[in-house]
C-alpha positions as CSV (number, residue, x, y, z in Angstrom):
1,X,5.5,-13.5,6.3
2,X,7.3,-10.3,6.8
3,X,10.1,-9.2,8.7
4,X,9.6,-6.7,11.6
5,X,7.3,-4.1,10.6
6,X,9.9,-2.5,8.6
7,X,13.2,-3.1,8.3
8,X,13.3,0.1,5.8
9,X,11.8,3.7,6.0
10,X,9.0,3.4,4.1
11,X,6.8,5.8,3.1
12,X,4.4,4.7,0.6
13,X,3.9,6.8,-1.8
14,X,0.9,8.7,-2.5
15,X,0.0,6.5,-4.9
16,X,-2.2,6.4,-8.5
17,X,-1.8,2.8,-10.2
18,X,-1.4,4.4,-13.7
19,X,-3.6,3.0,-12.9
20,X,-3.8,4.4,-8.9
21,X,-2.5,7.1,-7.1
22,X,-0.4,6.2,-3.9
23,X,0.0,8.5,-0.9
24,X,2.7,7.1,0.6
25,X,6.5,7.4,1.1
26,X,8.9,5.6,-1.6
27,X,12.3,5.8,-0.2
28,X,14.9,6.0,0.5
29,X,16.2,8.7,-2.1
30,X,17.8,11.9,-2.1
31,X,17.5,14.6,-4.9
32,X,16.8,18.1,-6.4
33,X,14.3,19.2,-8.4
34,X,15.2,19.3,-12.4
35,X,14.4,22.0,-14.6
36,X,11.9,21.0,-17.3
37,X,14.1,19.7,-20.5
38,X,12.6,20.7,-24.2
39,X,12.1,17.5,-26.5
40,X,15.3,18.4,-28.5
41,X,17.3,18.0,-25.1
42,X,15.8,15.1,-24.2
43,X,16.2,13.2,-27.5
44,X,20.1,14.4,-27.4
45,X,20.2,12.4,-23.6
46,X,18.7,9.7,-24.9
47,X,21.1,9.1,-27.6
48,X,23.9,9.7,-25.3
49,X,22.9,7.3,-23.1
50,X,22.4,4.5,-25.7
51,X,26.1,5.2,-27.3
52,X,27.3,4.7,-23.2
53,X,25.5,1.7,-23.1
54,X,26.7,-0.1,-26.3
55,X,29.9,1.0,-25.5
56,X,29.8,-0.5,-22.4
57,X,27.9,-3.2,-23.6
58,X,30.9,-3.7,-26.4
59,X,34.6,-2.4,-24.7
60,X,33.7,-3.1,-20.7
61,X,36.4,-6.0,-19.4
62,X,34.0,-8.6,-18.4
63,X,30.5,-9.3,-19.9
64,X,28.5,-7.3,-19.2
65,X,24.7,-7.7,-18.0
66,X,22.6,-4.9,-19.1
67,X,19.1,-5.2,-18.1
68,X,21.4,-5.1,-14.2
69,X,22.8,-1.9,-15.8
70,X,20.0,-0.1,-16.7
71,X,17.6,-1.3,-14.5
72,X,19.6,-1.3,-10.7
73,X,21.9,1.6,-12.5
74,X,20.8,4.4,-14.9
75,X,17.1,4.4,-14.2
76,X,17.5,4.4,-10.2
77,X,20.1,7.2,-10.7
78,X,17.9,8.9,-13.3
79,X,14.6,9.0,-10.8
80,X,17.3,10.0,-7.7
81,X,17.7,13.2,-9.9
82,X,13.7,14.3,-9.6
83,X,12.6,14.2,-6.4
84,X,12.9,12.0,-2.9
85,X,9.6,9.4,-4.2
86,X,10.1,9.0,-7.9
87,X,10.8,5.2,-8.1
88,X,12.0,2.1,-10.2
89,X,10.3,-1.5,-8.8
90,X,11.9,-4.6,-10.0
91,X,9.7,-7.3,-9.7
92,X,10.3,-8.4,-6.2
93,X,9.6,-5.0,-4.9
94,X,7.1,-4.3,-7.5
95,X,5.5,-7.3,-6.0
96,X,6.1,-6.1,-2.6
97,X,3.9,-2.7,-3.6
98,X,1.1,-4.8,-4.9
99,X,0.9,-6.9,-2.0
100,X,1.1,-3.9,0.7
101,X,-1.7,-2.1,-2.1
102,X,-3.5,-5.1,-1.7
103,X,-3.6,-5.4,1.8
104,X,-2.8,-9.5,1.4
105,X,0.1,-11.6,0.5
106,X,0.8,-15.3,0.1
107,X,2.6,-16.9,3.3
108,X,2.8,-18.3,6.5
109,X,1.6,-15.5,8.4
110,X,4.3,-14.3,11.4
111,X,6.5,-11.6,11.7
112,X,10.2,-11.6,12.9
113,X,13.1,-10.1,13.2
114,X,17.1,-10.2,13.6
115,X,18.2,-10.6,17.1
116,X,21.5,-11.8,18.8
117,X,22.7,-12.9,14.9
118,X,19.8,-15.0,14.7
119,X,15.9,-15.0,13.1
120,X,13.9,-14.8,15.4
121,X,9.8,-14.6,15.5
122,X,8.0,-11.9,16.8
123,X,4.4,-12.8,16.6
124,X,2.4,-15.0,14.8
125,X,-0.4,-13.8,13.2
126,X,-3.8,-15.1,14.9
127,X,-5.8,-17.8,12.8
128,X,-2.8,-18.3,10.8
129,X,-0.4,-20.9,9.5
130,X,2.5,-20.5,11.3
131,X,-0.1,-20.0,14.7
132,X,-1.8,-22.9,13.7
133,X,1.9,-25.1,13.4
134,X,2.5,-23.7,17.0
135,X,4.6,-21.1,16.0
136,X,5.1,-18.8,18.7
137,X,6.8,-15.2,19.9
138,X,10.7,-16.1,20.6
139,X,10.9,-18.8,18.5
140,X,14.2,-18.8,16.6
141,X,14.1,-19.7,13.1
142,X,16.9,-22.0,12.5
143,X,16.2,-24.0,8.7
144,X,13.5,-23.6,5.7
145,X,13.3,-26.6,3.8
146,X,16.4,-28.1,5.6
147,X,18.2,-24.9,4.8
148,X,20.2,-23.8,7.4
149,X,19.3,-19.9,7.9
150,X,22.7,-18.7,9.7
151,X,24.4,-15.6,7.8
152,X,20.5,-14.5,6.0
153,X,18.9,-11.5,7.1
154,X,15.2,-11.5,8.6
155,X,14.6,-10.1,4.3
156,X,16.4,-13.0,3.0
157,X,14.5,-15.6,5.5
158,X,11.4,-13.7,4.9
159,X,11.3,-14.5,1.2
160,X,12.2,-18.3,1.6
161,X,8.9,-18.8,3.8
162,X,6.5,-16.6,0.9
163,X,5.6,-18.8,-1.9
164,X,2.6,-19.6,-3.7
165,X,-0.9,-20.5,-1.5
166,X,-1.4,-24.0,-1.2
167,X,2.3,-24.8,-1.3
168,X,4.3,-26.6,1.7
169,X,7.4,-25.5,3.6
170,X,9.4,-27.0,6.3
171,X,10.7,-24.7,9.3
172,X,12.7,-26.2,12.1
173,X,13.1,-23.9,15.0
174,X,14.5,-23.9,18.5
175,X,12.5,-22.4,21.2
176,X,14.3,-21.4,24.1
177,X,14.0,-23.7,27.2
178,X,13.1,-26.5,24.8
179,X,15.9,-28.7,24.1
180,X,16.3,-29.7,20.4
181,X,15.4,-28.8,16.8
182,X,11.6,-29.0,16.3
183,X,10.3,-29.4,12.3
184,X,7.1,-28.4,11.1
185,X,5.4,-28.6,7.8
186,X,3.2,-25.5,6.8
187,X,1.0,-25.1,4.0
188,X,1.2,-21.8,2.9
189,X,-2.1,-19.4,2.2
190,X,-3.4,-16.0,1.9
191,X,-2.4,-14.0,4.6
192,X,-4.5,-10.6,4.9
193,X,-2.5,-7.8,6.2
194,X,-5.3,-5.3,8.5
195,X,-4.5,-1.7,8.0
196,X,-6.9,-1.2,10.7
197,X,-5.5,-3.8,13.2
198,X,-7.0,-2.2,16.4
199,X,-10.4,-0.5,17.2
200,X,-12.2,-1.0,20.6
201,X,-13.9,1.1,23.6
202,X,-11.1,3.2,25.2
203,X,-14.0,5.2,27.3
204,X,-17.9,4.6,27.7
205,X,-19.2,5.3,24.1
206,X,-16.1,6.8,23.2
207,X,-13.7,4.9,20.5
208,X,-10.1,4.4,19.5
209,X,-9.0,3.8,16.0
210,X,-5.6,3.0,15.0
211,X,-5.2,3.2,11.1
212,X,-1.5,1.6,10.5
213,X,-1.8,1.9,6.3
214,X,-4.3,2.7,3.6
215,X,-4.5,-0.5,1.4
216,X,-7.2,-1.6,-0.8
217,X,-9.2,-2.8,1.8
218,X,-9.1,0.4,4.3
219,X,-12.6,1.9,3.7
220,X,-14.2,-1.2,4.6
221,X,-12.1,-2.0,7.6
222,X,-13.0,1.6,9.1
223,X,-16.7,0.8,8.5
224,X,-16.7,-2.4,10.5
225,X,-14.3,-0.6,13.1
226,X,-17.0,2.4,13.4
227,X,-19.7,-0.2,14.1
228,X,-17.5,-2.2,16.6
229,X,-17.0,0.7,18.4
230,X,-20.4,1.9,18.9
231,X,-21.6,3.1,15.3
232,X,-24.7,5.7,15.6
233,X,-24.4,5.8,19.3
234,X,-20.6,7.2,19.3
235,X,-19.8,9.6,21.5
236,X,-16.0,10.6,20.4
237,X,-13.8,9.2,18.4
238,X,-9.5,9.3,18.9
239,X,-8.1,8.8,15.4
240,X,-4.6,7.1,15.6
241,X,-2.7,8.1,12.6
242,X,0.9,7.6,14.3
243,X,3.8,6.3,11.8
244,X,1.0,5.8,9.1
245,X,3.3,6.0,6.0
246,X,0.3,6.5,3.8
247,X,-0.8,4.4,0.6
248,X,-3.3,4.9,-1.7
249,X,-4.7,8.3,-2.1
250,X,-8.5,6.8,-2.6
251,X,-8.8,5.0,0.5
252,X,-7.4,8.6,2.2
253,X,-10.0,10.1,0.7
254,X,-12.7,7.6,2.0
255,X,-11.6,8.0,5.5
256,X,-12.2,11.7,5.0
257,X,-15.3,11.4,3.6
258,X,-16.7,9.5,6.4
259,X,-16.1,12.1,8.7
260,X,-16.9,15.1,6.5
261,X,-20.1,16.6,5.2
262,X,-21.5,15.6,2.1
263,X,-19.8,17.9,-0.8
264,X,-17.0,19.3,1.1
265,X,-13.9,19.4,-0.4
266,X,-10.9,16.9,1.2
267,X,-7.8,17.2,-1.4
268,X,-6.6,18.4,-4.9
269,X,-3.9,17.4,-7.3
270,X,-2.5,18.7,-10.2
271,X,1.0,18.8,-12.3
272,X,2.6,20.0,-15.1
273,X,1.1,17.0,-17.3
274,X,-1.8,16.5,-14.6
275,X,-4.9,18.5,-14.5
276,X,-6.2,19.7,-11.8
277,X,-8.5,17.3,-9.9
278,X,-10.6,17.9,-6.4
279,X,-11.8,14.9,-4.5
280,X,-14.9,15.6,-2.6
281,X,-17.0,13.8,-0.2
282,X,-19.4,11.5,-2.0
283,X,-21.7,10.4,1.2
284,X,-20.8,12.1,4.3
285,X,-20.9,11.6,7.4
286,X,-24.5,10.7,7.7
287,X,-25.3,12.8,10.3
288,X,-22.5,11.4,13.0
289,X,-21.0,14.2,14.2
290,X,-19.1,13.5,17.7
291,X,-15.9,15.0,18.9
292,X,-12.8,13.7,17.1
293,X,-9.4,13.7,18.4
294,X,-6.6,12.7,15.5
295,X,-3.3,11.7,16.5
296,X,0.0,12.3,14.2
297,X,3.4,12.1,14.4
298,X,6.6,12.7,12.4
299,X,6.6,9.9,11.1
300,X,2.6,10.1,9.6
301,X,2.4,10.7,6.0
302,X,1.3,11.4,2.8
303,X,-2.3,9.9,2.7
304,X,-1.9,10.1,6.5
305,X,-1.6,13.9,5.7
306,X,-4.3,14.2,3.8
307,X,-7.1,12.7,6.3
308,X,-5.6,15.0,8.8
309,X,-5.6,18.2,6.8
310,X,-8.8,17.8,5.6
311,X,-10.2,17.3,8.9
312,X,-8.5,19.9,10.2
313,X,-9.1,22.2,7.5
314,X,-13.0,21.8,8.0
315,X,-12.7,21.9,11.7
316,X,-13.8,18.7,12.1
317,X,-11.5,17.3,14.1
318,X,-8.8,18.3,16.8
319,X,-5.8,17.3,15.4
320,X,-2.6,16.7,18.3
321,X,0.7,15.2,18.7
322,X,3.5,16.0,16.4
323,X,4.5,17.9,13.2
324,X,3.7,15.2,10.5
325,X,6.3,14.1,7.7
326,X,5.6,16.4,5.0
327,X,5.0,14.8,2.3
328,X,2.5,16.2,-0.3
329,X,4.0,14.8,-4.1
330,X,1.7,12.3,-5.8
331,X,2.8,9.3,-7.3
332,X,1.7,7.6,-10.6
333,X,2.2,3.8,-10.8
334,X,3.1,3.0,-14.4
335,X,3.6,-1.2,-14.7
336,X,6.4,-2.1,-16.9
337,X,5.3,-4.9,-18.1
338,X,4.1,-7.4,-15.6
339,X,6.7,-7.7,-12.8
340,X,8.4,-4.3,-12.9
341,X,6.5,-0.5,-12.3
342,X,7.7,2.8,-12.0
343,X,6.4,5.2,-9.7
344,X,7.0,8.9,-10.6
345,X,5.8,11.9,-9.3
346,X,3.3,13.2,-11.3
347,X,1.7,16.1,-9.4
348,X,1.5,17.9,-6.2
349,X,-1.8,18.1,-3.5
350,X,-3.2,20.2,-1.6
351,X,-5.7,20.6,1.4
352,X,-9.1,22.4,1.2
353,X,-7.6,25.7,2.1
354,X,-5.0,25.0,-0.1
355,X,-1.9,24.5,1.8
356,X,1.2,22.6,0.1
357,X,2.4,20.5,2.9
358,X,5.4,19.1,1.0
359,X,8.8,20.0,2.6
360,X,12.0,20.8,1.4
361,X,14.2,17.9,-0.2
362,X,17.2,19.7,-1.7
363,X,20.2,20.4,0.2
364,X,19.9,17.6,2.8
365,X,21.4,13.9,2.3
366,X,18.9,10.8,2.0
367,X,19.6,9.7,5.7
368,X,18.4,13.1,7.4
369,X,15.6,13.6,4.2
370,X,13.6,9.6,5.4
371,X,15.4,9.2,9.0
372,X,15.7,12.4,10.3
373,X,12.0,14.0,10.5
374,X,11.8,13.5,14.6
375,X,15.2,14.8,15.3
376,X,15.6,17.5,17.3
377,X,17.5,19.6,14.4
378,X,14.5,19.2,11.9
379,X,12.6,22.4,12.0
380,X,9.9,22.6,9.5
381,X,9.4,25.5,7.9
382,X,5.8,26.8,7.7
383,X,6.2,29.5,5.4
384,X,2.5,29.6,4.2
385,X,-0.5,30.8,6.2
386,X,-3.7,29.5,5.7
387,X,-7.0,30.0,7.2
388,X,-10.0,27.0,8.2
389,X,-13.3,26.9,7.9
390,X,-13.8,29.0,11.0
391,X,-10.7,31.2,10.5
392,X,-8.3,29.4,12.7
393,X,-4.5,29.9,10.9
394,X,-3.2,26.4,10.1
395,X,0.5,25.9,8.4
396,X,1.8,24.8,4.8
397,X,5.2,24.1,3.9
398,X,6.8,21.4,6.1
399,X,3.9,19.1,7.2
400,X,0.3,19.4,9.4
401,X,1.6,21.1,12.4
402,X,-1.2,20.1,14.9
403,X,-3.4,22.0,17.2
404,X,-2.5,20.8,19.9
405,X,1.4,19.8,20.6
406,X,2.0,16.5,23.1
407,X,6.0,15.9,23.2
408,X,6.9,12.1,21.5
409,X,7.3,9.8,24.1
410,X,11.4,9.2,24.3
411,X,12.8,6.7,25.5
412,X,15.7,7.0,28.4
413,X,18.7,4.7,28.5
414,X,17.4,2.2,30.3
415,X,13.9,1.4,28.2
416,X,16.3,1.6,25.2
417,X,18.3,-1.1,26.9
418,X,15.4,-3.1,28.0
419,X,14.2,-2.6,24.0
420,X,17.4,-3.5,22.5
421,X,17.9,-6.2,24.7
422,X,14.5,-7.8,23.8
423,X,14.1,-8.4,27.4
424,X,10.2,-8.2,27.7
425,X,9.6,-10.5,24.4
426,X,12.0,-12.6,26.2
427,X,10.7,-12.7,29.6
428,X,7.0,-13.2,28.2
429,X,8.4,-16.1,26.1
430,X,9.9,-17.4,29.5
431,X,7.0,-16.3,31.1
432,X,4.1,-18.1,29.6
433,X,5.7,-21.5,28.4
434,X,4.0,-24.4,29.9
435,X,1.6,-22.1,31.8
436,X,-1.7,-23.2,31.6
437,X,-3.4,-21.3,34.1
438,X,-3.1,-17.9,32.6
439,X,-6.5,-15.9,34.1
440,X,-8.4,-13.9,31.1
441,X,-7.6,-10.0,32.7
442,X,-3.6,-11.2,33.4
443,X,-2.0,-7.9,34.8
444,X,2.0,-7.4,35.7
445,X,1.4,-7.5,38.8
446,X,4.5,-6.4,41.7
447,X,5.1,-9.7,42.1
448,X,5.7,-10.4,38.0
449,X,7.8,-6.8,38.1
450,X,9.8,-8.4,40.5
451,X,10.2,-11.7,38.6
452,X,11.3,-9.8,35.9
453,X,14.1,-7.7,37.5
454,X,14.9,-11.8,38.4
455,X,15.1,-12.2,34.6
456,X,17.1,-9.3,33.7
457,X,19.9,-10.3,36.0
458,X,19.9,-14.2,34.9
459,X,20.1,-12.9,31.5
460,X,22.9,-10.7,32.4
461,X,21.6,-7.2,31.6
462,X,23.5,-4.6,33.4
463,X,21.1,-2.2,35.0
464,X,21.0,0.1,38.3
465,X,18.3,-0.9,40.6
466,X,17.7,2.6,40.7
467,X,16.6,2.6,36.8
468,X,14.4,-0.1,37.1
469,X,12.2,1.2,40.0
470,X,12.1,5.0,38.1
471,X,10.6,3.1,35.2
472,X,8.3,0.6,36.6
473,X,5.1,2.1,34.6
474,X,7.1,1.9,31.6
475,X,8.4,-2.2,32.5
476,X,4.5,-2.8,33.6
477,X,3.2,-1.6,30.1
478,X,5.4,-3.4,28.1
479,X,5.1,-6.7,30.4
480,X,1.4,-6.9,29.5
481,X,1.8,-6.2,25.7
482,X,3.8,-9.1,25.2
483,X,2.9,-11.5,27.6
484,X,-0.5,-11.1,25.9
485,X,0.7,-11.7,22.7
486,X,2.5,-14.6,23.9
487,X,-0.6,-16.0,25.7
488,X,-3.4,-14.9,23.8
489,X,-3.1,-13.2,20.5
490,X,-1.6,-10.1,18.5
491,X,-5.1,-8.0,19.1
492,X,-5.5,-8.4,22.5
493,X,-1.6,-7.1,23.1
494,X,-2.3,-4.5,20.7
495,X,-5.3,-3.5,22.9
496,X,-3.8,-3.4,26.0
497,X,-0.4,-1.5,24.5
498,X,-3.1,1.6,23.8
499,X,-5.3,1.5,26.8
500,X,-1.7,2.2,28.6
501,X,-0.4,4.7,26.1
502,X,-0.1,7.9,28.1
503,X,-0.5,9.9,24.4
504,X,-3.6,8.5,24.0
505,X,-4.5,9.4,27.3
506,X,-4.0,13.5,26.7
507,X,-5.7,12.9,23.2
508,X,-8.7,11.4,25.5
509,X,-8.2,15.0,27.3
510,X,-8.5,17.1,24.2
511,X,-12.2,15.6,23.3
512,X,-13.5,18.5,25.4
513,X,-12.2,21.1,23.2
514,X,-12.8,18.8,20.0
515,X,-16.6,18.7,21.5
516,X,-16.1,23.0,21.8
517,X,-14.9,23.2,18.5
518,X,-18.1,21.6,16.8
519,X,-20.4,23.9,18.9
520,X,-19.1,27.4,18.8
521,X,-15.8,27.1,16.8
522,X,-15.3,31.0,16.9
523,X,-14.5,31.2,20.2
524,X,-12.4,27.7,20.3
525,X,-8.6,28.8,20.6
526,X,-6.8,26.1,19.6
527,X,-2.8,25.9,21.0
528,X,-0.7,26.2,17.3
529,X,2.8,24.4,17.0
């Protein structure tokens, strides 16, 4: 179960489990840097801090709970101090990490989200619980286990429905058109979490990958991704690394080294108290060596930054869309015990030619530091130049800035109303209930974009008439993801969603120069920033 993909900005952290190293984004968290404090100081804090606690702990006016103290107080407040990905996990988001690391979690298997003041679900996953209860996309949560859910967030109703596998819960829902409460008991099991949840034949021999995470099980995913998409016979590749937060640094070094040579170098690492180690390809890429097109965004980091660095670093692959996160600290996982972890930045990395890709943190608030990376006002500043394999300049300081620019799709006021609005999960809901007859290909056709102009208007949406027919590629896109998620399944909605995407389309375009820049990369000018 988990509410919609994130209801937080998170970046997971580049991440070593102390265990592991995370490349990811902790947050959110604001700080600046600390200068390095000799023992002597250190002991002096320390026993300033426990006088204020048994003071507090003996003079404060009501009792006074201090494991809440210290551990949602004074060491949250200690690790804002560092850096913007030094974190305390109590054990509910400790658990949270593991399960994300782990690329499982224990459930009914749907996500959803808030909408209207209610809980509502967004998709069941396929082969699932919840699927297999007839759970489906619009259904509005209402009780779990005869607990009325009005007044919880999607977080709060998300953690009633996890519990142990094998245990039972109750959810009665309402689902629109349907008159009546409708109870059904779910037995709860391991529900595995893809972090490679799309990979088919965009072209003739030419595959698309999209890469959502690096969990535990991310190496192996991209294998059996690689082979579904054509294996030896590949002819180019598009890599989709978009709003990939990262996660652990050793499955973003196994997605490098499958597209590297054997031996070449993908990342380094080391800190004041962490020496320096390099991570190299172990097996190559056994002699595949097709055109590669990798797609970023602001919102791709950490281990996402790594994969693309090194590739681009070694002039492997192409590497377009938009200036990435920056965000190039490594975390160390250390488990307090068994339900509680600290993650604290323990060292810095770097790509083969050495670029720091880390941005600066001090001097900007929390909200513009995790929120702000694709605003218009956030200018990264590439104040190192570094050179590639072939002697194309690529950028440090503030992020992979890619070869090849394509603007983020934005959305006008009217596809943000249509999105806010929830109008095409709603119409496909509408759309699909009691339909039988739904043909294998379905496409929106003008007769279904008229339909759902129809909708917008019973549902009272405001909108000029004008808007709707600018923006019909845009309402026929979206019609077809959902009303094949509501019809079919997640995967096939997920497919369709990309075979329409317009930025996959120009990353399609850019496998020409990819292809030019494996065969005479001297004279391949790529466009910079």
């Amino acid at each position: 179960m988990s509410s919609s993909k994130r209801s937080s900005f998170f970046l997971v952290p580049t991440i070593v489990l102390a265990g592991a190293v995370i490349g990811g984004l902790f947050g959110p968290r604001i700080g600046v840097a600390a200068a390095a404090a000799s023992d002597d100081d250190v002991k002096e804090s320390f026993r300033q801090f426990s006088q204020v606690l048994a003071t507090v702990e003996q003079r404060y006016a009501d009792p006074v709970d201090a494991e809440k103290a210290i551990y949602q107080g004074a060491i949250p407040q200690m690790l804002q101090a560092l850096d913007p990905h030094s974190s305390f996990f109590d054990p509910e988001s400790y658990e949270r990490l593991r399960d994300d690391q782990r690329g499982r979690y224990a459930g009914v298997g749907m996500t959803i989200q808030p909408r209207d003041g209610q809980t509502v679900v967004v998709h069941p996953f396929p082969k699932t619980p919840a699927y297999r209860a007839g759970l489906r996309p619009g259904d509005i949560i209402i009780e779990v286990d005869k607990e009325k859910m009005e007044g919880l967030n999607s977080t709060e109703v998300a953690n009633r429905l996890r519990g142990p596998e094998g245990t039972q819960v109750e959810i009665g829902y309402e689902r629109p058109g349907i008159k009546g409460l409708t109870h059904v008991t779910v037995t709860r099991a391991t529900i595995p979490r893809p972090s490679v949840p799309v990979a088919f034949d965009v072209r003739k021999d030419i595959g698309f990958i999209k890469i959502e995470s690096f969990n535990e099980n991310t190496g192996k995913e991209l294998d059996d991704a690689l082979e579904a998409v054509g294996g030896d016979n590949l002819k180019g590749l598009v890599l989709d690394l978009r709003d990939n937060r990262g996660g652990l640094l050793s499955q973003g070094v196994y997605v490098s080294d499958e597209f590297l040579q054997k031996g070449q170098t993908i990342v380094s690492h080391y800190g004041r108290a962490s020496s320096e180690r390099v991570y190299k390809a172990q097996r190559g890429n056994r002699g595949r060596n097709f055109p590669m097109v990798v797609m970023v965004n602001c919102n791709s980091a950490s281990a996402s930054e790594i994969v693309a660095g090194a590739l681009q670093d070694h002039d492997r692959a192409l590497v377009v869309g938009t200036n990435t996160f920056g965000k190039g600290l490594v975390q160390t996982v250390y488990p307090l015990g068994e339900t509680s972890g600290l993650a604290l930045t323990t060292a810095r990395y770097y790509t083969p030619s050495g670029r720091l890709i880390q941005r600066r943190y001090d001097g900007v608030s929390m909200v513009e530091y995790y929120n702000d990376p694709c605003s218009d006002h956030f200018k990264p500043v590439h104040d190192e130049v570094k050179l590639t394999d072939h002697g194309r300049q690529v950028f440090g300081g503030g992020g992979i800035a890619p070869d090849i620019q394509i603007t983020a799709q934005r959305l006008n006021d009217f596809e943000i109303l249509l999105r806010r609005s929830f109008a095409f999960e709603n119409f496909a809901q509408h759309y699909t209930l009691n339909r039988d007859d739904m043909p294998e290909h379905w496409q929106p056709t003008d007769e279904v974009v008229e339909e759902f102009r129809k909708f917008l208007h019973n549902e009272d949406i405001e909108f000029k008439d004008s808007d709707f027919d600018a923006n019909v590629d845009f309402i026929k896109r979206f019609l077809k993801r959902e009303v094949y998620i509501s019809a079919y399944d997640l995967e096939q909605g997920e497919r369709v969603y990309y075979e329409l995407d317009p930025e996959v389309e120009k990353a399609l375009e850019a496998l020409p120069q990819a292809q030019a820049l494996l065969d005479d990369p001297a004279k391949t000018v790529a466009e910079k920033r």
